[in-house]
N, CA, C and O atoms as a Tripos MOL2 file, in Angstrom:
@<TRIPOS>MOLECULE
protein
  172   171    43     0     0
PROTEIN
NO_CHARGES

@<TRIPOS>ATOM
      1 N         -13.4230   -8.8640   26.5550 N.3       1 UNK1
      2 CA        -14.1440   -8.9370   25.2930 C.3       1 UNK1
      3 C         -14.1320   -7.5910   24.5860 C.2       1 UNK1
      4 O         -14.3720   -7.5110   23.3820 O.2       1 UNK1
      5 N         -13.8350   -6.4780   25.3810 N.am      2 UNK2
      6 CA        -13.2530   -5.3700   24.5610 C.3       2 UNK2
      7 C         -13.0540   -5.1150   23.5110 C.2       2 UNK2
      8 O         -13.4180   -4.6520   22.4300 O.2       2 UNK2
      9 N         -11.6950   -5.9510   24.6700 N.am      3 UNK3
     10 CA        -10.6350   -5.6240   23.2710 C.3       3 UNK3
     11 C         -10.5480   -5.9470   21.9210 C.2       3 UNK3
     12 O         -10.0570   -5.3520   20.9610 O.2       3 UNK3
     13 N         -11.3740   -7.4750   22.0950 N.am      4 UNK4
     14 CA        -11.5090   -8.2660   20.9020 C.3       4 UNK4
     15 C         -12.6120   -6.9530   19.9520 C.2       4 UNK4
     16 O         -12.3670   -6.7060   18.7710 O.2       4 UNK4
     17 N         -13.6980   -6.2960   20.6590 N.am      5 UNK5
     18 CA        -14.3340   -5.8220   19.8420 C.3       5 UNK5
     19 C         -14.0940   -4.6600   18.9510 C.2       5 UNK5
     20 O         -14.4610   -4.3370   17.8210 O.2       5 UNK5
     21 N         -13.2320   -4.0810   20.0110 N.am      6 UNK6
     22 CA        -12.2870   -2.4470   19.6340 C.3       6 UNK6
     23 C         -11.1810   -3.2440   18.4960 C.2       6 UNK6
     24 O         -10.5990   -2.5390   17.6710 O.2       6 UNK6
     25 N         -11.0490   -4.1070   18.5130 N.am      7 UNK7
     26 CA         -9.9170   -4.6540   17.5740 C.3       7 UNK7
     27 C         -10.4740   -5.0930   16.0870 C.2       7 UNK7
     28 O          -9.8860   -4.7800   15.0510 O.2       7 UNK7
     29 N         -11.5580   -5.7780   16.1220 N.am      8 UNK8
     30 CA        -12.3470   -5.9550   15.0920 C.3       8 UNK8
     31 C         -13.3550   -4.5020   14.2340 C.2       8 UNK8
     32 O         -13.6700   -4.3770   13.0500 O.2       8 UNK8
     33 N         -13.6040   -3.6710   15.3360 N.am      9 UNK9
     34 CA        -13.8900   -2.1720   14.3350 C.3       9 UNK9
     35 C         -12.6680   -1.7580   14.1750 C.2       9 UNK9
     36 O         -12.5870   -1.2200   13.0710 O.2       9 UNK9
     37 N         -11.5710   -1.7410   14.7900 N.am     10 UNK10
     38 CA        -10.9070   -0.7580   14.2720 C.3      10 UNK10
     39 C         -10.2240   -1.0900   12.9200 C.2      10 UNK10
     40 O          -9.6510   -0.1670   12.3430 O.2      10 UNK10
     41 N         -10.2320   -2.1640   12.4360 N.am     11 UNK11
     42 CA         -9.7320   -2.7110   11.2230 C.3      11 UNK11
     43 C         -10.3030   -2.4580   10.1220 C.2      11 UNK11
     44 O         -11.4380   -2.8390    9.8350 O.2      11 UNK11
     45 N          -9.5430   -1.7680    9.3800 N.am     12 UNK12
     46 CA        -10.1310   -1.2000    7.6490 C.3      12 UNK12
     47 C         -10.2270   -2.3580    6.9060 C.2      12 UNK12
     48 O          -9.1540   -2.8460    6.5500 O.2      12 UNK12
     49 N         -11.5650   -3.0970    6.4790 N.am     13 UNK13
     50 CA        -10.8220   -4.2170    5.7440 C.3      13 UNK13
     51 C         -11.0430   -4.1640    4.3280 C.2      13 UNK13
     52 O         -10.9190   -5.1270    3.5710 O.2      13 UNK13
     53 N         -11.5030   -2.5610    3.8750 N.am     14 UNK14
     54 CA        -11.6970   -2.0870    2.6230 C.3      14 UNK14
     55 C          -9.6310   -2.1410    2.1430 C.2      14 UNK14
     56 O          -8.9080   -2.6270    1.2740 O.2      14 UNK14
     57 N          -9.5210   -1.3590    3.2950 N.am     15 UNK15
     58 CA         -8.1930   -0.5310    3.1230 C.3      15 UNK15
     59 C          -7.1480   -1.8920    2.8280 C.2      15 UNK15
     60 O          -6.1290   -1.7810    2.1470 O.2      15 UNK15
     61 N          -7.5420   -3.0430    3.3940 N.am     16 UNK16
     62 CA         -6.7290   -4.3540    3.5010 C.3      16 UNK16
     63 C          -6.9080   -4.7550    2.3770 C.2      16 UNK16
     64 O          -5.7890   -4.8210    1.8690 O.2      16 UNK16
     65 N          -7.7510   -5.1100    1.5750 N.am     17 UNK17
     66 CA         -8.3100   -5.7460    0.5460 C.3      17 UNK17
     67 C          -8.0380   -4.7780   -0.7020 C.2      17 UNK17
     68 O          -8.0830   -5.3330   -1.8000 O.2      17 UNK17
     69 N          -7.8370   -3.7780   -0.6860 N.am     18 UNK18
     70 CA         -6.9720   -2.7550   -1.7230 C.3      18 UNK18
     71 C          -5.4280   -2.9240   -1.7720 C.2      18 UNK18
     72 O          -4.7380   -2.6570   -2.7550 O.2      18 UNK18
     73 N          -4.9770   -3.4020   -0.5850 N.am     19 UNK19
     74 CA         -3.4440   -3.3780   -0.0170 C.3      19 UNK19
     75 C          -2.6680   -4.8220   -1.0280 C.2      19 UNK19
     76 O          -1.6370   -4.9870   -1.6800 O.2      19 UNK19
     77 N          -4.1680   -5.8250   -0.5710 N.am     20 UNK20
     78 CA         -3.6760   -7.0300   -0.8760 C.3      20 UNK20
     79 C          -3.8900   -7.1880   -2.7580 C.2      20 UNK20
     80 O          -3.1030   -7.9060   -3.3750 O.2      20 UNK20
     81 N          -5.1130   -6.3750   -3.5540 N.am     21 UNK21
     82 CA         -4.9020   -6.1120   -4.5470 C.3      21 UNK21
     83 C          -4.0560   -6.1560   -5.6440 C.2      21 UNK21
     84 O          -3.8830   -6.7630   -6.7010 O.2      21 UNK21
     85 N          -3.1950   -4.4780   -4.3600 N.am     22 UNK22
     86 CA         -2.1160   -4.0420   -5.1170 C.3      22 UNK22
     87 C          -0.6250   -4.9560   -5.3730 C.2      22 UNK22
     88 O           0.2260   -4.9820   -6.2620 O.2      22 UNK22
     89 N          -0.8550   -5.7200   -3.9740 N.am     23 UNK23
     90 CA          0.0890   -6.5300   -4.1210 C.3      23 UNK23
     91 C           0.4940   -7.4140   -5.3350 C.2      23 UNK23
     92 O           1.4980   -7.4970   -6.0420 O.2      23 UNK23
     93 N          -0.6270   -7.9950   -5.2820 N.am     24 UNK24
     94 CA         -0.5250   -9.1360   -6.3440 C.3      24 UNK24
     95 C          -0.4750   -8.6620   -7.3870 C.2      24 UNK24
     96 O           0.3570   -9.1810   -8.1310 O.2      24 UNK24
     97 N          -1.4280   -7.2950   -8.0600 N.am     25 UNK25
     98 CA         -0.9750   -6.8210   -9.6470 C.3      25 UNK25
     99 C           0.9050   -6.4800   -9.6710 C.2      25 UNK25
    100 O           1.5320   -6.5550  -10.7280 O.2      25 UNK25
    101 N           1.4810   -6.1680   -8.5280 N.am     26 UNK26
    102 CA          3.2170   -5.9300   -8.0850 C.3      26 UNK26
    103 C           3.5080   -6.6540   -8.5500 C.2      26 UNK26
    104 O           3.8360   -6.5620   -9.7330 O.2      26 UNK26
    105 N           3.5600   -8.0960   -7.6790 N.am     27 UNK27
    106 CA          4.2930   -9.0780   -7.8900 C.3      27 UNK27
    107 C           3.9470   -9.9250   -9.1860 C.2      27 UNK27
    108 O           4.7200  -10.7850   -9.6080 O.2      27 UNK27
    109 N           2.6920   -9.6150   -9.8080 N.am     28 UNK28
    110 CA          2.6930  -11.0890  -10.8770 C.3      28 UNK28
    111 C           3.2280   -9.8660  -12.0460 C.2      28 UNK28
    112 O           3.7880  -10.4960  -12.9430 O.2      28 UNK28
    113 N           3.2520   -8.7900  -12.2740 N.am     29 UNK29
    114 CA          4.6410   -8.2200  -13.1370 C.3      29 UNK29
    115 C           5.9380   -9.4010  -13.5190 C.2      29 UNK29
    116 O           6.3550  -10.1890  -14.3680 O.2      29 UNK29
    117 N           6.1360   -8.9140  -12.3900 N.am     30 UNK30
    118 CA          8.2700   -9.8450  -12.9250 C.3      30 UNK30
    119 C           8.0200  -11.3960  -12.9900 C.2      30 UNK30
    120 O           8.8040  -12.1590  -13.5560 O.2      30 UNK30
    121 N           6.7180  -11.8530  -12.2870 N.am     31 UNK31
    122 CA          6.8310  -13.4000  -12.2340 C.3      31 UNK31
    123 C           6.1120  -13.2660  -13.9770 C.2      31 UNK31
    124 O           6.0720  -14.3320  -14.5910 O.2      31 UNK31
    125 N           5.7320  -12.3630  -14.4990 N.am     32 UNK32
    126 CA          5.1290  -12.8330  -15.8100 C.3      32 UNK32
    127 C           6.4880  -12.9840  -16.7220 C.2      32 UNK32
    128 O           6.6610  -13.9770  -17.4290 O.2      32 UNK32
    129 N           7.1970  -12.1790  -16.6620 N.am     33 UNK33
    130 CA          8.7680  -12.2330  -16.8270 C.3      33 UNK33
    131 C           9.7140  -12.4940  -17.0390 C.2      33 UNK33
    132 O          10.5630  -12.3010  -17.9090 O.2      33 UNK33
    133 N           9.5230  -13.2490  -15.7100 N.am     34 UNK34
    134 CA         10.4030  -14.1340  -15.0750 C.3      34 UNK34
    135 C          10.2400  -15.5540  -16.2790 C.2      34 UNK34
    136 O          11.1520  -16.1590  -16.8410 O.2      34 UNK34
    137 N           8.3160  -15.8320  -16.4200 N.am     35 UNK35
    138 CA          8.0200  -17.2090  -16.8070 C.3      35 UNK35
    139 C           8.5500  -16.9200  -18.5290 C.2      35 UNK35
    140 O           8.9140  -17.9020  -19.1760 O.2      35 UNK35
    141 N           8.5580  -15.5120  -19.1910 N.am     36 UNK36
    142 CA          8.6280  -15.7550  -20.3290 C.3      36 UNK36
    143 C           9.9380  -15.8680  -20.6660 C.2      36 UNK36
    144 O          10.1450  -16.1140  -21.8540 O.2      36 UNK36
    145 N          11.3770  -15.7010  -19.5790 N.am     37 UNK37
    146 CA         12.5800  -15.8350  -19.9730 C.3      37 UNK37
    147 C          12.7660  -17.1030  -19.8990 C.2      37 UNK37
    148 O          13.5820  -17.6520  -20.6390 O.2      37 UNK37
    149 N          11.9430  -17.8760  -18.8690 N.am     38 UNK38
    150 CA         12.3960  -19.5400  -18.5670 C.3      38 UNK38
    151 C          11.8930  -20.4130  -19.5660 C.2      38 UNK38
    152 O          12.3540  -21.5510  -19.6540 O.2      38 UNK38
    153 N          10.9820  -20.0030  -20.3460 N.am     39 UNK39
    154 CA         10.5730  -20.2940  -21.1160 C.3      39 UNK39
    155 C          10.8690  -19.7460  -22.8330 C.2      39 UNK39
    156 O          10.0880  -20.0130  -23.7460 O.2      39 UNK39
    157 N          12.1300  -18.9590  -23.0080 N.am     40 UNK40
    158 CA         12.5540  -18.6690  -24.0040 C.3      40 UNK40
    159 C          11.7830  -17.4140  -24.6630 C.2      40 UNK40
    160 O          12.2840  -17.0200  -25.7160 O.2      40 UNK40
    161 N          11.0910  -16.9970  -24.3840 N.am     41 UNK41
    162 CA         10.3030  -15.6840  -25.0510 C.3      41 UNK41
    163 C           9.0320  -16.5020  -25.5660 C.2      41 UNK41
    164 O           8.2060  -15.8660  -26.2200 O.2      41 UNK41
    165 N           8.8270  -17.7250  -25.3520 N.am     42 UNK42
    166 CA          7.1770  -18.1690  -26.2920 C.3      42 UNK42
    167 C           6.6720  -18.2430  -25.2690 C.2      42 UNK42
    168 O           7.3210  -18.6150  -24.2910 O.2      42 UNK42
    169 N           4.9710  -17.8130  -25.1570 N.am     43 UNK43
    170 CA          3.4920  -17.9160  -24.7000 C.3      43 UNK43
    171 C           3.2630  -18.9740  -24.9500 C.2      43 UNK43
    172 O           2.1450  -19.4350  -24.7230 O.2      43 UNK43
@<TRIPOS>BOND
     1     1     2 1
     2     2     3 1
     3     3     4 2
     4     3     5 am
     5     5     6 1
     6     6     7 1
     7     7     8 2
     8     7     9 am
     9     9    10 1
    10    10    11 1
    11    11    12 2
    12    11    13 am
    13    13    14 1
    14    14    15 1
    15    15    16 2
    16    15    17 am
    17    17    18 1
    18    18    19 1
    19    19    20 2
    20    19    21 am
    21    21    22 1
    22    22    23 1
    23    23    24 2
    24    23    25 am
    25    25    26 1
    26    26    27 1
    27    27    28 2
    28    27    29 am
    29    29    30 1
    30    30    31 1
    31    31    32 2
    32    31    33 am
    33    33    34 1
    34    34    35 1
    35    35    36 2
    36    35    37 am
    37    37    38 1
    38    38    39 1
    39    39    40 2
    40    39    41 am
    41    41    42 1
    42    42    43 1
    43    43    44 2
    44    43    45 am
    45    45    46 1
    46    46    47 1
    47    47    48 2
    48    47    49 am
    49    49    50 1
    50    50    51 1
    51    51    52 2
    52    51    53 am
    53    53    54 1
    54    54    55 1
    55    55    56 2
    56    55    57 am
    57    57    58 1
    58    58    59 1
    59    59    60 2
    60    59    61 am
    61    61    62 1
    62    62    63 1
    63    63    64 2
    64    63    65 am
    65    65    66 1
    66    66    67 1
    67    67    68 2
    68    67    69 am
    69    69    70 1
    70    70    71 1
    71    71    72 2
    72    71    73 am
    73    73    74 1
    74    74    75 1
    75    75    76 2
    76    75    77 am
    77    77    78 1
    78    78    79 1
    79    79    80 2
    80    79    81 am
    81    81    82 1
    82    82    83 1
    83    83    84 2
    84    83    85 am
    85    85    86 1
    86    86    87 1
    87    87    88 2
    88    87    89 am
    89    89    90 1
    90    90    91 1
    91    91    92 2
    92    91    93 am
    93    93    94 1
    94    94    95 1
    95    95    96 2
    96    95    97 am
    97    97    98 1
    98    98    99 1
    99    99   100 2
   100    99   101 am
   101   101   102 1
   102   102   103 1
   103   103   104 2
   104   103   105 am
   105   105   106 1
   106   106   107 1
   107   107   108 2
   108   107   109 am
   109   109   110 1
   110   110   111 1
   111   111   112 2
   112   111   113 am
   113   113   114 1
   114   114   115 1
   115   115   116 2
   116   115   117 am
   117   117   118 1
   118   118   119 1
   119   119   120 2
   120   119   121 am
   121   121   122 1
   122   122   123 1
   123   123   124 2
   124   123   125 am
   125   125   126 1
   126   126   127 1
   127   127   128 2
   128   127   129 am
   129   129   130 1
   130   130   131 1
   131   131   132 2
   132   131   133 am
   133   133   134 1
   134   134   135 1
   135   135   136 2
   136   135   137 am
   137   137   138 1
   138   138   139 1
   139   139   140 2
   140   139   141 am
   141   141   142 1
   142   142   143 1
   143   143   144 2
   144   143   145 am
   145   145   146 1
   146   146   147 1
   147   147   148 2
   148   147   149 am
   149   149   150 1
   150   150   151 1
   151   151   152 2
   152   151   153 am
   153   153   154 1
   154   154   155 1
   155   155   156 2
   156   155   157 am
   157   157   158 1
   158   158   159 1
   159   159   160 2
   160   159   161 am
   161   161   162 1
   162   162   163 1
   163   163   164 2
   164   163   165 am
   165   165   166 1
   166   166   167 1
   167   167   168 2
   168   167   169 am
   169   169   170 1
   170   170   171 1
   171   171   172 2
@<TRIPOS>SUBSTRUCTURE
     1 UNK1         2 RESIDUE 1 A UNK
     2 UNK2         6 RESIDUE 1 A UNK
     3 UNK3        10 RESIDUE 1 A UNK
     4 UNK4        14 RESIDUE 1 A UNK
     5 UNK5        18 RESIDUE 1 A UNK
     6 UNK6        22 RESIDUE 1 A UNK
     7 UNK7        26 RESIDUE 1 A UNK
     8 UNK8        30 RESIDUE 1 A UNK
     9 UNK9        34 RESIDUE 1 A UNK
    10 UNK10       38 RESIDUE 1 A UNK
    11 UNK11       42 RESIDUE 1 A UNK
    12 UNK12       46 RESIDUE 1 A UNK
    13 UNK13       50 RESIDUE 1 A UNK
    14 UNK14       54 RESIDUE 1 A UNK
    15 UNK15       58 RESIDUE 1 A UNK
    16 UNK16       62 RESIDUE 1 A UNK
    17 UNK17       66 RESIDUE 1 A UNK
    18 UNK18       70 RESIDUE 1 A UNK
    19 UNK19       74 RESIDUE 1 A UNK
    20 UNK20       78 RESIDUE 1 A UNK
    21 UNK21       82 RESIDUE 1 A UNK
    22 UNK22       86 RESIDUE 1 A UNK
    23 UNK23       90 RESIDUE 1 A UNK
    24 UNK24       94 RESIDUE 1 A UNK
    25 UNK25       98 RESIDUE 1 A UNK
    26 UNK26      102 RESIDUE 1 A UNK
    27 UNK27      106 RESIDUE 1 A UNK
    28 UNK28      110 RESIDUE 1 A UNK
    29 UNK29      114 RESIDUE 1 A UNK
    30 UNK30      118 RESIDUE 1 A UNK
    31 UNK31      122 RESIDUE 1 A UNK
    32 UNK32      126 RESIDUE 1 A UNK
    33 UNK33      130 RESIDUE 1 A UNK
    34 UNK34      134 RESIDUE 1 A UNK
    35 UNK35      138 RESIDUE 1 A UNK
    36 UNK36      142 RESIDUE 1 A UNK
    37 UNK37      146 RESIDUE 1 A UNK
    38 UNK38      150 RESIDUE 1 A UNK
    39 UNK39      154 RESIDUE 1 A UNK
    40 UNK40      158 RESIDUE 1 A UNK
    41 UNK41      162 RESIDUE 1 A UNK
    42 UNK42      166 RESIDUE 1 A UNK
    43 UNK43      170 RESIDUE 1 A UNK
């Protein structure tokens, strides 16, 4: 049961939840992009 506990503090889940953030402002960039070429340049 340790380990489980040493495993659960040792996890940043500030640091995770900034990580996963950043991700998504990344990726929905080119997919915004992506949707306005498939879609001819109109909103």
């Amino acid at each position: 049961m340790d380990f489980l506990t040493n495993l659960v503090n040792n996890l940043n889940f500030e640091a995770i939840l900034q990580l996963t953030c950043l991700a998504l402002v990344v990726i929905s960039g080119p997919v915004v992009i992506f949707l306005l070429a498939a879609r001819g340049g109109d909103l």
